[in-house]
matplotlib code that plots the C-alpha trace (Angstrom):
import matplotlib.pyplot as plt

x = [0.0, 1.3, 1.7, -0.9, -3.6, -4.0, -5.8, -4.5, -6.7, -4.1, -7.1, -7.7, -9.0, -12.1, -10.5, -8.0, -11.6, -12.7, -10.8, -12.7, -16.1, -17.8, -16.6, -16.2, -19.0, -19.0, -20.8, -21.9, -24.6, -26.5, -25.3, -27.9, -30.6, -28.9, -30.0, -27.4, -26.2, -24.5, -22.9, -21.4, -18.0, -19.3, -22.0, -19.7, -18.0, -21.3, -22.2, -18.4, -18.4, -14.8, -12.6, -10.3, -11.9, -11.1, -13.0, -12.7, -14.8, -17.2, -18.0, -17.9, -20.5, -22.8, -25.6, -28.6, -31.0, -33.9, -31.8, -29.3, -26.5, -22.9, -22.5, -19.2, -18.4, -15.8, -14.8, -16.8, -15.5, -18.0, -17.5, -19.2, -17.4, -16.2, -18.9, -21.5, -20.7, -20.1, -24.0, -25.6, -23.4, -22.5, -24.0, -26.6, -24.4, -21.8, -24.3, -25.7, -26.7, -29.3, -30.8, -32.0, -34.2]
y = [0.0, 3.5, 6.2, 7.9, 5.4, 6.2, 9.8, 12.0, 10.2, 6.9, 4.7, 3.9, 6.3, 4.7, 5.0, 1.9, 0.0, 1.0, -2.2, -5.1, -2.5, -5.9, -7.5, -5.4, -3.6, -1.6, -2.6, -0.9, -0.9, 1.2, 0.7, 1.9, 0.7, -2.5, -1.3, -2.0, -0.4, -1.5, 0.8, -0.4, 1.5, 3.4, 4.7, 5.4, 7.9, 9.4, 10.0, 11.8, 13.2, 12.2, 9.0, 10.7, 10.2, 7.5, 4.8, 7.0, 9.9, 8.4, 6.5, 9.8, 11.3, 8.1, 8.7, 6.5, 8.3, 6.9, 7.1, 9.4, 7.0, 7.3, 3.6, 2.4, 0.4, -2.0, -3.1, -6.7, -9.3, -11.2, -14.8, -16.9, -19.4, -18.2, -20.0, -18.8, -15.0, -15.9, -17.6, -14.8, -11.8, -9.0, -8.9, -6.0, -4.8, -3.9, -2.0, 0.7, 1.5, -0.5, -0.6, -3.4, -3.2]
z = [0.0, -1.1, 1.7, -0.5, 0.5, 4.3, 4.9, 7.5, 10.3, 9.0, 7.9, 4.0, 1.5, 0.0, -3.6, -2.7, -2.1, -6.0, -7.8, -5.1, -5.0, -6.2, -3.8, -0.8, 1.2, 4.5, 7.1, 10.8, 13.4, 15.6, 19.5, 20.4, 18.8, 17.1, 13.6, 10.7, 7.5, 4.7, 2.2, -0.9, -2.1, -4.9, -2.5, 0.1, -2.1, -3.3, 0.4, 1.2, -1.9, -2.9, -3.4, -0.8, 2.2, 4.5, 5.9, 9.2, 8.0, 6.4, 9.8, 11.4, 9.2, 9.1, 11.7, 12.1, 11.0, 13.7, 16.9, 15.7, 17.2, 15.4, 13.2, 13.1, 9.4, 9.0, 5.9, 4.9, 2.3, 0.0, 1.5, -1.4, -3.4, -6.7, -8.3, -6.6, -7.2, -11.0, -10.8, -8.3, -9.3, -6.9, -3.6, -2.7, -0.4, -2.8, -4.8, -2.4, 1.0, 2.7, 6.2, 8.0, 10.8]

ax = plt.figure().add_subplot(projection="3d")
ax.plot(x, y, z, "-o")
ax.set_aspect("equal")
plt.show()
């Protein structure tokens, strides 16, 4: 990983997540009202507004949005056999940002 990759705050910018954005998703839940989030890279970056932002902000800007309790993501692999993502395709997750109650 280039020095270039890690933001100011030493986590990931969300640009290095742009070649496995199939493949990858961030995930997080409410502590205090157990809801959880998923956020797919592409809409990660539509929600900061740049590539440049790290994994770090964008947790510290996501809120949820019933409780209003801070959601911490992590990062989240897709954890199917090869041949199943070639059958099913990309995961939801990957794809946008969902909330499940």
């Amino acid at each position: 990983m280039s020095s270039d990759s890690l933001g100011p705050d030493g986590t990931v910018r969300l640009r290095c997540y742009l070649p496995l954005a199939t493949s990858l998703y961030f995930a997080g839940s409410c502590p205090r009202c157990d809801r959880v989030v998923t956020v797919g890279v592409e809409a990660a970056i539509k929600l900061m507004g740049s590539a440049e932002a790290t994994v770090r902000e964008a947790s510290a800007r996501l809120r949820c949005r019933p409780c209003g309790g801070r959601v911490d993501l992590v990062v989240c692999p897709d954890t199917r056999n090869v041949e199943a993502q070639r059958r099913d395709g990309p995961l939801p997750e990957t794809q946008e940002m969902r909330v499940r109650e």
